[in-house]
Biotite code that builds the C-alpha atoms (Angstrom):
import biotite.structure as struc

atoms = struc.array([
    struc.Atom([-8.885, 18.183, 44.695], chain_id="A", res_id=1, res_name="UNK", atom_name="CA", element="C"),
    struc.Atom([-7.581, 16.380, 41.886], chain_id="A", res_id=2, res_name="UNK", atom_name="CA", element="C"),
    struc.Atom([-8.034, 16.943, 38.113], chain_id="A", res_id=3, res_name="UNK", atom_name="CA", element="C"),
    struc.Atom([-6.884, 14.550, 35.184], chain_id="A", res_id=4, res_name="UNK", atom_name="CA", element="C"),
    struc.Atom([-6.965, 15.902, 32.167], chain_id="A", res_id=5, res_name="UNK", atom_name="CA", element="C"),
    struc.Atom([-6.994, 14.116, 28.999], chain_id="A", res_id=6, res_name="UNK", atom_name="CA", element="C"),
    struc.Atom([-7.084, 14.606, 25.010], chain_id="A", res_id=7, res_name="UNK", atom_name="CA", element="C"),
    struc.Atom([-7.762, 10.975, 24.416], chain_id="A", res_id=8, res_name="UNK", atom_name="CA", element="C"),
    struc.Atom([-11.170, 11.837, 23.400], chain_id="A", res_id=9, res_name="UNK", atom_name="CA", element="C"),
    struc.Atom([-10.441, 15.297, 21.491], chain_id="A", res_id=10, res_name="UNK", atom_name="CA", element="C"),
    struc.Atom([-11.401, 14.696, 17.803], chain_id="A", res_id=11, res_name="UNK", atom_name="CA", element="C"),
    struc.Atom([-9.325, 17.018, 15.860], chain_id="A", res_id=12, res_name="UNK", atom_name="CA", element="C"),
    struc.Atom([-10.905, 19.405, 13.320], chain_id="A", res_id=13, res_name="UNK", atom_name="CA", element="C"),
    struc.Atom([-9.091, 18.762, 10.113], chain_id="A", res_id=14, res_name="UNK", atom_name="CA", element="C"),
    struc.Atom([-9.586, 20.977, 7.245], chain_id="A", res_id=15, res_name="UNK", atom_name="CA", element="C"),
    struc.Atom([-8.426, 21.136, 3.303], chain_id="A", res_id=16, res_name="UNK", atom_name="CA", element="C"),
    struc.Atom([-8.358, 24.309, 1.607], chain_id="A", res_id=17, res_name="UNK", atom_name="CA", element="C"),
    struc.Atom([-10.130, 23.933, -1.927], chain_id="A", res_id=18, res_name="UNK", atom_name="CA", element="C"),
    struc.Atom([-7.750, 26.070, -3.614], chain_id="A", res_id=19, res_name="UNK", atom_name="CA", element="C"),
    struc.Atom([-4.245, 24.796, -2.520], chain_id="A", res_id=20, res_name="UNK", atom_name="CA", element="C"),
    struc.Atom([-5.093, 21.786, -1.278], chain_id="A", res_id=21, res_name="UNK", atom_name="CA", element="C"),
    struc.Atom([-3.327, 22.279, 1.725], chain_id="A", res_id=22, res_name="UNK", atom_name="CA", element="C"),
    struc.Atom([-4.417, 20.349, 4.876], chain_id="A", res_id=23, res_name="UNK", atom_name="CA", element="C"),
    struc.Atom([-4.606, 21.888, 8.398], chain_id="A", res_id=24, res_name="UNK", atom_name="CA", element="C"),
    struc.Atom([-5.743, 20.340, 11.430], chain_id="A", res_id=25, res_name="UNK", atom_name="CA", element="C"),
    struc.Atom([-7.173, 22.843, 15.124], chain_id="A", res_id=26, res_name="UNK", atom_name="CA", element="C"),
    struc.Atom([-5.429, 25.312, 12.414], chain_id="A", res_id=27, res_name="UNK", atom_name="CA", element="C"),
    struc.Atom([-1.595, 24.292, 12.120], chain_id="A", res_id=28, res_name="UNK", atom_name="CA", element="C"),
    struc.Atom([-0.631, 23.594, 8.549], chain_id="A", res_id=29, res_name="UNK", atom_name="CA", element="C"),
    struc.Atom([0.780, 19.469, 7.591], chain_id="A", res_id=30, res_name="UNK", atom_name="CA", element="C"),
    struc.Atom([0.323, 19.066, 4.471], chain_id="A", res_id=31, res_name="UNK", atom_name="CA", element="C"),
    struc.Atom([-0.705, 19.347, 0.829], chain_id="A", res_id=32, res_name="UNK", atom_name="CA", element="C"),
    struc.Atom([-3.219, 16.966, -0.700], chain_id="A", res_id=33, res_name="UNK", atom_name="CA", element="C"),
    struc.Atom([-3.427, 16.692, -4.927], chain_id="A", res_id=34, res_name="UNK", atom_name="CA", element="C"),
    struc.Atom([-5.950, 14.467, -6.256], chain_id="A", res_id=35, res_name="UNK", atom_name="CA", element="C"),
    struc.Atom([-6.574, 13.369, -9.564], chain_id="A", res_id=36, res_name="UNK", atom_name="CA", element="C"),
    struc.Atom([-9.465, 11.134, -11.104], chain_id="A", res_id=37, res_name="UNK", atom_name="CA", element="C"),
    struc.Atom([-8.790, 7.395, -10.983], chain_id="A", res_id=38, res_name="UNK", atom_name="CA", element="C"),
    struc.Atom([-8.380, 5.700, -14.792], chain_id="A", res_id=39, res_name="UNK", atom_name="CA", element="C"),
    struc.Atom([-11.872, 4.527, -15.771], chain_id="A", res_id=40, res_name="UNK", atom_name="CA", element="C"),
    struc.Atom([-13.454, 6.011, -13.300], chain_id="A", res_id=41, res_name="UNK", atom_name="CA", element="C"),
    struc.Atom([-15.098, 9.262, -15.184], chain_id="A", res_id=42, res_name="UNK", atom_name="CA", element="C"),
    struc.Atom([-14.132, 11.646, -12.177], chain_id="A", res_id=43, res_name="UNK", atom_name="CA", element="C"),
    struc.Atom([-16.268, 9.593, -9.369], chain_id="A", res_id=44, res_name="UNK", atom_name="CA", element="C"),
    struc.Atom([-13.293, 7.744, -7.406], chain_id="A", res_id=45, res_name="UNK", atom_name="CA", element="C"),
    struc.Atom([-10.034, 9.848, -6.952], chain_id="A", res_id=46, res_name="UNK", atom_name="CA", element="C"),
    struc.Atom([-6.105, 9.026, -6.626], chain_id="A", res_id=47, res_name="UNK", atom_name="CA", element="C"),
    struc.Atom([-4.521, 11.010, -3.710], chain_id="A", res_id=48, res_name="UNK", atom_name="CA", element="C"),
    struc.Atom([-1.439, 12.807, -3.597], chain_id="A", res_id=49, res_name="UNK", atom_name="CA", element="C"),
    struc.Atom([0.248, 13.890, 0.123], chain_id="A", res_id=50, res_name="UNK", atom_name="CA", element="C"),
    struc.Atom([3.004, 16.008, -0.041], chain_id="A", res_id=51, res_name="UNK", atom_name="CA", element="C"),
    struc.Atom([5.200, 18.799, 2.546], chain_id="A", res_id=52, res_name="UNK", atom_name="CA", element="C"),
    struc.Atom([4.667, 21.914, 2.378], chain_id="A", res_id=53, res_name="UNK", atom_name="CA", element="C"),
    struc.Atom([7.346, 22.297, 0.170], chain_id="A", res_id=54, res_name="UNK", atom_name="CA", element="C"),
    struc.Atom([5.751, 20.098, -2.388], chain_id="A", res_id=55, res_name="UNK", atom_name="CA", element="C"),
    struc.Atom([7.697, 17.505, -2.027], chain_id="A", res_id=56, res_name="UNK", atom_name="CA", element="C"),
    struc.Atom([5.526, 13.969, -3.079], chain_id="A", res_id=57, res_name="UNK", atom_name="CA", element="C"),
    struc.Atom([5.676, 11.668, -0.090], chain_id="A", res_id=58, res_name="UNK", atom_name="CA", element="C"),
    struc.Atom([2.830, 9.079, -0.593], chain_id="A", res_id=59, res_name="UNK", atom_name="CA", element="C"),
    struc.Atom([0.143, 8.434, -2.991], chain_id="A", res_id=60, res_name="UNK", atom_name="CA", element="C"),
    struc.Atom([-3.685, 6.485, -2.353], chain_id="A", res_id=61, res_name="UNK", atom_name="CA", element="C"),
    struc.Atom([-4.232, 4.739, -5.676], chain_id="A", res_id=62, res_name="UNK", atom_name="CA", element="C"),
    struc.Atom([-8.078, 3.344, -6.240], chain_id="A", res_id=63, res_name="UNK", atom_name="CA", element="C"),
    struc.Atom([-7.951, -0.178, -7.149], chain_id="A", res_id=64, res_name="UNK", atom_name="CA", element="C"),
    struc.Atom([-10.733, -2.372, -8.128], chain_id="A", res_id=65, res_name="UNK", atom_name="CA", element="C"),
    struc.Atom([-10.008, -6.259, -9.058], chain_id="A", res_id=66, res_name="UNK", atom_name="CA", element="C"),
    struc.Atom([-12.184, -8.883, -9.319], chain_id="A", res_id=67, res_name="UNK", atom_name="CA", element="C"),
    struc.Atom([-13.173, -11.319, -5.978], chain_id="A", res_id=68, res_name="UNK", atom_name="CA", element="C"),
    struc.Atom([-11.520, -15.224, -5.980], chain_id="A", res_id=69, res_name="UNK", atom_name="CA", element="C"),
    struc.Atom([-12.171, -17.786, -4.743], chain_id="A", res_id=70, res_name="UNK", atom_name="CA", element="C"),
    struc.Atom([-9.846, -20.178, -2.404], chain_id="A", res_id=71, res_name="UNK", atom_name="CA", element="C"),
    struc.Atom([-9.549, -22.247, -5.566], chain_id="A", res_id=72, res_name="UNK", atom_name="CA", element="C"),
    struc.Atom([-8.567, -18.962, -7.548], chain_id="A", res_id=73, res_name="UNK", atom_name="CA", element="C"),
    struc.Atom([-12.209, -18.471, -9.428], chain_id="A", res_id=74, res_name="UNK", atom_name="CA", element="C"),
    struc.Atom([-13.551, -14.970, -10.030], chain_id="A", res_id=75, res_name="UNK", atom_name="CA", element="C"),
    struc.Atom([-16.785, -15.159, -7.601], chain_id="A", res_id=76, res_name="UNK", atom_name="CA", element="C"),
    struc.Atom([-18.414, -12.228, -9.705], chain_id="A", res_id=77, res_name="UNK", atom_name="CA", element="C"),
    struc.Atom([-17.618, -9.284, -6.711], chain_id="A", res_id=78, res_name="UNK", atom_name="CA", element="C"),
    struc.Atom([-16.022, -6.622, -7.152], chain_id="A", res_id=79, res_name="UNK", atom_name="CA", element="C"),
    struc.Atom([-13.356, -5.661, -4.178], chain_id="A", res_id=80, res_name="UNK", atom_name="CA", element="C"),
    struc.Atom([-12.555, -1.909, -4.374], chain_id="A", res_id=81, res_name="UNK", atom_name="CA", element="C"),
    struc.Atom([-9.665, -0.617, -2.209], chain_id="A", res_id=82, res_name="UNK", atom_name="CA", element="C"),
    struc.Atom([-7.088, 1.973, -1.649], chain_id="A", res_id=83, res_name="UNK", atom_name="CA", element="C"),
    struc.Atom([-3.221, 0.819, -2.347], chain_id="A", res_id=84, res_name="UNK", atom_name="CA", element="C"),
    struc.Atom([-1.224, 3.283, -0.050], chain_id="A", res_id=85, res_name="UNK", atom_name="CA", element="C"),
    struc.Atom([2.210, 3.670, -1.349], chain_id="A", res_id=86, res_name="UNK", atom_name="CA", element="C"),
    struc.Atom([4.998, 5.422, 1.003], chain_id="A", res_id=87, res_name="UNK", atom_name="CA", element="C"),
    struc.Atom([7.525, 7.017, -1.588], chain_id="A", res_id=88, res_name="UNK", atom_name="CA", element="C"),
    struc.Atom([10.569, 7.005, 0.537], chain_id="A", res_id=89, res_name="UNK", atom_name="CA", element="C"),
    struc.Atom([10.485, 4.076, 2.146], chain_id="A", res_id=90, res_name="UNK", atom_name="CA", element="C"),
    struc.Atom([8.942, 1.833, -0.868], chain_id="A", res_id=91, res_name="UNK", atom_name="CA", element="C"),
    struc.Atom([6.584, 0.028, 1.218], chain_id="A", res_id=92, res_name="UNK", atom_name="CA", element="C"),
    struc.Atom([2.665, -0.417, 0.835], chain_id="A", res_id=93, res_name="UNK", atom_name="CA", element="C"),
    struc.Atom([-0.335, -0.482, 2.950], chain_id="A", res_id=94, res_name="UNK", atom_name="CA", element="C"),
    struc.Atom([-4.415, -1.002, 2.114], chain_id="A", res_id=95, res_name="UNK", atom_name="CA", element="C"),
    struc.Atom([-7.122, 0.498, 2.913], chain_id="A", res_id=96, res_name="UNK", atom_name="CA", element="C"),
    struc.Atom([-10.398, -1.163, 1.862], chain_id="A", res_id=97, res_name="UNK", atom_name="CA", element="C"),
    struc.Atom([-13.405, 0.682, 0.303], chain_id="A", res_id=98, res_name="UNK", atom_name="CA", element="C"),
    struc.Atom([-13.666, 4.317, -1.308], chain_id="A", res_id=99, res_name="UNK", atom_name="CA", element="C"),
    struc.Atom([-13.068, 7.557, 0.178], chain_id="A", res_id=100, res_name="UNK", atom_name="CA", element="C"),
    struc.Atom([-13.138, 11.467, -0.613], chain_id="A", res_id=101, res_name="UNK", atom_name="CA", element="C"),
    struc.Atom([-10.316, 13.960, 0.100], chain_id="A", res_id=102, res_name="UNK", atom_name="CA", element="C"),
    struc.Atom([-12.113, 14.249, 3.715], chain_id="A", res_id=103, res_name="UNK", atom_name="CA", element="C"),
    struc.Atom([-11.187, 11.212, 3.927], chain_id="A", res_id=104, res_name="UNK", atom_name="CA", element="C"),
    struc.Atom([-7.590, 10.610, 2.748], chain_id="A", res_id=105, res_name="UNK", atom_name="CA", element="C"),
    struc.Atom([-6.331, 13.412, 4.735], chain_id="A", res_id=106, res_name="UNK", atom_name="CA", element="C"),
    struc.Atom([-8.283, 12.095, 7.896], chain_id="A", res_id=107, res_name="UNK", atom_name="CA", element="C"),
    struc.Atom([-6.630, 8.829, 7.037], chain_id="A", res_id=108, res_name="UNK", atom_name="CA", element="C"),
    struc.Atom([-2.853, 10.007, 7.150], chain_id="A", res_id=109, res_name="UNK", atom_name="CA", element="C"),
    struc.Atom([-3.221, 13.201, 9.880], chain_id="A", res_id=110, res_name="UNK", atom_name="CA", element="C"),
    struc.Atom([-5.394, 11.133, 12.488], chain_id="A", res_id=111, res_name="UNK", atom_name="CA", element="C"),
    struc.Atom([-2.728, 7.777, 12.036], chain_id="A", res_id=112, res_name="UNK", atom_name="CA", element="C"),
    struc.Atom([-0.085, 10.444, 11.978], chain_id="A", res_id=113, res_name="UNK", atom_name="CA", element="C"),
    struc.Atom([-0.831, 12.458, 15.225], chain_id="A", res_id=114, res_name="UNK", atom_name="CA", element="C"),
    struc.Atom([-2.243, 9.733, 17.273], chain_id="A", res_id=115, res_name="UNK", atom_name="CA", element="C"),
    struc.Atom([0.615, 8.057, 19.428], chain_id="A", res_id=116, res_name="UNK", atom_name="CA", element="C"),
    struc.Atom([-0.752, 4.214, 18.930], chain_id="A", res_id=117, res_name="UNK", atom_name="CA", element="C"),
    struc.Atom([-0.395, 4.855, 15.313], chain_id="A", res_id=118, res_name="UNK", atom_name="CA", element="C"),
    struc.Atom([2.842, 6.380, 15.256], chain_id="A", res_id=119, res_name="UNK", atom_name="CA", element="C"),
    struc.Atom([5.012, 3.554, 15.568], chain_id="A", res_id=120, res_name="UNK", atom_name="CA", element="C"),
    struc.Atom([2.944, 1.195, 13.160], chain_id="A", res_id=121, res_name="UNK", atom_name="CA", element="C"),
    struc.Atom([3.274, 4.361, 10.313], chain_id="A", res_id=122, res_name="UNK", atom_name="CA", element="C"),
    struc.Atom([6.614, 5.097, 10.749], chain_id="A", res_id=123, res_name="UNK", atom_name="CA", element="C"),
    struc.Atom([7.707, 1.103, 10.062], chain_id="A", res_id=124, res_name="UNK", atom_name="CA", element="C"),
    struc.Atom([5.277, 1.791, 7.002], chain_id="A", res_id=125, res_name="UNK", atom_name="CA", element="C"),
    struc.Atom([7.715, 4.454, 5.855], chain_id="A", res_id=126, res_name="UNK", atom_name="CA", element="C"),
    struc.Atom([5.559, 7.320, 6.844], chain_id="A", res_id=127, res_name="UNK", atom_name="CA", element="C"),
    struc.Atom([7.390, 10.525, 6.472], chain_id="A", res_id=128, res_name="UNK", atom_name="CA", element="C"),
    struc.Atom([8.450, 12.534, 9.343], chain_id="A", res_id=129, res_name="UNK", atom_name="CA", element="C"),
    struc.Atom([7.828, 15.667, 7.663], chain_id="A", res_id=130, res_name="UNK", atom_name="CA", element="C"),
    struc.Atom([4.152, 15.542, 8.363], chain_id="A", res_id=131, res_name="UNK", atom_name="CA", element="C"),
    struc.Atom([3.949, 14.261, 12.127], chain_id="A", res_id=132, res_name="UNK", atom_name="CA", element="C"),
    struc.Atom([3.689, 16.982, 14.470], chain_id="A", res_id=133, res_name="UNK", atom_name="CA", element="C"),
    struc.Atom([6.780, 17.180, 16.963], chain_id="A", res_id=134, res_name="UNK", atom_name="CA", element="C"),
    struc.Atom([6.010, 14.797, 20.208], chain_id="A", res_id=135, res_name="UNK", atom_name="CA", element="C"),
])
């Protein structure tokens, strides 16, 4: 009898603590995630901060909203709202369209992070090292 086994499917549980902010996933510690409200925003969209567990800053989700052109370069009257990811050490930038909670920013980096199709594509990205789990 053979058995294949297989985490392919395993969805991680990821957690945040509410008080330090620090963000755990099936219980082993990554990292640490501030957040701050977004200018103009009166405290509904955030700004994300993902740092070590040393505290040292390694990349930031700012909320962006601009408004929608045209191919000619006309404002069409829409809105697009998106997420500018910033990688501090390597300089680089990413985007991530709509909104999104804490839930969501630290599903965003640990899930990329600790899935192996991912890995490659966030680490040309500049995402740190400090947060993926060893392979």
């Amino acid at each position: 009898m053979i058995i294949f086994a297989s985490t392919a499917g395993y969805a991680q549980k990821i957690e945040i603590d509410k008080e330090t902010g620090v963000i755990s996933a099936d219980g082993t510690e990554y990292a640490i995630l501030l957040k701050e409200n977004a200018p103009g925003q009166l405290g509904i969209n955030k700004n994300f901060t993902i740092a070590n567990l040393e505290g040292e800053e390694l990349m930031y989700f700012v909320f962006t909203q601009e408004p929608e052109l045209n191919g000619r370069g006309y404002e069409t009257g829409k809105t697009l709202t998106f997420y500018t990811l910033n990688f501090i050490q390597s300089g680089k930038q990413g985007r991530r369209n709509g909104t999104m909670r804490a839930a969501g920013a630290a599903n965003c980096c640990l899930t990329a992070a600790c899935t192996t199709m991912w890995r490659y594509r966030w680490r040309l990205l500049g995402f740190p090292r400090a947060i993926l789990p060893a392979e």
